[in-house]
C-alpha positions in Angstrom: 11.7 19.7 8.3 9.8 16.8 8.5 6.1 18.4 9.1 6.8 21.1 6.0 8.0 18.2 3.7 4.4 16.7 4.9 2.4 20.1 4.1 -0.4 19.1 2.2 -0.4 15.4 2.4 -3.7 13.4 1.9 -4.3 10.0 2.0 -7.6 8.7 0.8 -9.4 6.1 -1.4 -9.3 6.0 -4.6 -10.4 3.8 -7.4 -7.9 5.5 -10.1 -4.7 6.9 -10.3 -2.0 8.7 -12.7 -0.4 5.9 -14.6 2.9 7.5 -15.1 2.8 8.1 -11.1 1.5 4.3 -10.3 4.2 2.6 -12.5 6.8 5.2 -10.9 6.3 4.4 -7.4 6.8 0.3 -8.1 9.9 0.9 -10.3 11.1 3.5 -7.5 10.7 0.4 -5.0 12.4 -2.2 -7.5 9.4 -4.2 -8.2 9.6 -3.3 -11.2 12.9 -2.8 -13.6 12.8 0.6 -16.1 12.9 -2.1 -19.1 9.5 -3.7 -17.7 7.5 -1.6 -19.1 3.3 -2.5 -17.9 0.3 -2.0 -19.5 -1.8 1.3 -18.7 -4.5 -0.9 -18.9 -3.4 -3.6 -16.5 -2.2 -0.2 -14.5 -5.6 0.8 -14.5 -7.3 -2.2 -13.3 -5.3 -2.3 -10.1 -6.9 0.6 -8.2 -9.7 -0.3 -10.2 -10.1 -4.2 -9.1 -8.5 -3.9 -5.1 -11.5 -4.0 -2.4 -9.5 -0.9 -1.1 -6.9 1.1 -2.8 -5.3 4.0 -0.6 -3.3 6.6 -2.2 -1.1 9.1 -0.8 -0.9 12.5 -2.6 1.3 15.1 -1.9 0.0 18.4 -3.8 -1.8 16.1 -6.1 1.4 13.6 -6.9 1.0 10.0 -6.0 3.8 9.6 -3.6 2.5 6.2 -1.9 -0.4 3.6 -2.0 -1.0 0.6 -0.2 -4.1 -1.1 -1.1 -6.5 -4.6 0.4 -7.6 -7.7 -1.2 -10.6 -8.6 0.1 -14.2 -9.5 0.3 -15.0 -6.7 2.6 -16.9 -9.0 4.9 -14.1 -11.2 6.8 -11.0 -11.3 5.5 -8.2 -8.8 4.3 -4.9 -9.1 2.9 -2.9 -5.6 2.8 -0.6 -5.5 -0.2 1.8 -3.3 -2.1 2.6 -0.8 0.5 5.0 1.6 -1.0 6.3 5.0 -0.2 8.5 7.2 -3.0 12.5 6.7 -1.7 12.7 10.7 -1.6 9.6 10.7 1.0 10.1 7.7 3.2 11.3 7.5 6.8 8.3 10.4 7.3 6.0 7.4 8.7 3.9 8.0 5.2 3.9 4.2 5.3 2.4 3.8 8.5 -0.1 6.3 7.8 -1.3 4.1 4.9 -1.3 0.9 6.8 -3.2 3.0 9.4 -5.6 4.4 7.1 -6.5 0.5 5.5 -6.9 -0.7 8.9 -9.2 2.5 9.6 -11.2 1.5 6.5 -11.3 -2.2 6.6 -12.5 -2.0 10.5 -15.6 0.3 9.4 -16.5 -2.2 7.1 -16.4 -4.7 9.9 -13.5 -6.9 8.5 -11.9 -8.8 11.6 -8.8 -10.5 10.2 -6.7 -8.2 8.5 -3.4 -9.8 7.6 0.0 -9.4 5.4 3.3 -10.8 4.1 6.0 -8.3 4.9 9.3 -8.3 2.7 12.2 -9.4 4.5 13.0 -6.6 7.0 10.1 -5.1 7.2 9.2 -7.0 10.7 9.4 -4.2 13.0 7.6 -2.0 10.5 4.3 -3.8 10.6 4.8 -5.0 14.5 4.9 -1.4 15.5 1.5 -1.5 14.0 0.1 -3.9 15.6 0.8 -6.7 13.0 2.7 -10.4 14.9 3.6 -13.2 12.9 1.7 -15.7 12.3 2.9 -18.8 14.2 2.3 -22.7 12.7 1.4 -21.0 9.3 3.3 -21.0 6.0 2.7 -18.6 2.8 2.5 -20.2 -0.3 2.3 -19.4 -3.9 1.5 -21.2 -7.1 4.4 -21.6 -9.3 
């Protein structure tokens, strides 16, 4: 079941992507509510803007994405990682995460990090990923 739900999966950079499809996936994740409608053209500028944007397409149909902020030289940040609820627990999201790391290490990046939404720990340890000890997140309010 699991491999022929995966038939035809590809997960590759890209620097656009449907829309319709990209607003989908974050209002599928609750990021986003139905009544929050974005722009197409702040849409747009996402994949556009991200050092690395990954999509996963299944038969063409953005399923997931993840993407990296960076400045392709040192540092990383992975961001956004986000699997459609009807495809996930098919380790789609660790394939993305995979596939950044993949692409950030060719480009000789050596500190790749994240912030993980509450249980999502043992997601991004199985990958490799340990939390960050004496260091706190913050964000401009």
């Amino acid at each position: 079941m699991r491999t022929e739900k995966l038939k035809g999966l590809e997960i590759k950079l890209v620097h656009t992507v449907p829309v319709e499809e990209f607003q989908a996936l974050y209002q599928d994740a609750g990021w986003w509510q139905d009544e929050y409608k974005i722009s197409d053209a702040f849409l747009r500028r996402i994949p556009e803007k991200s050092a690395l944007f990954a999509g996963a397409f299944l038969k063409k149909k953005l399923i997931g994405m993840g993407r990296a902020l960076s400045d392709l030289c040192s540092d990383a940040y992975i961001q956004d990682v986000v699997v459609l609820s009807d495809y996930q627990k098919l380790g789609i999201g660790s394939m993305i995460v995979t596939f950044l790391i993949q692409e950030l290490k060719k480009r000789e990046v050596d500190w790749i990090g994240l912030i993980g939404e509450p249980g999502t720990r043992a997601f991004y340890e199985n990958l490799g990923f340990r939390q960050m000890r004496d260091y706190i997140p913050f964000k401009l309010e």
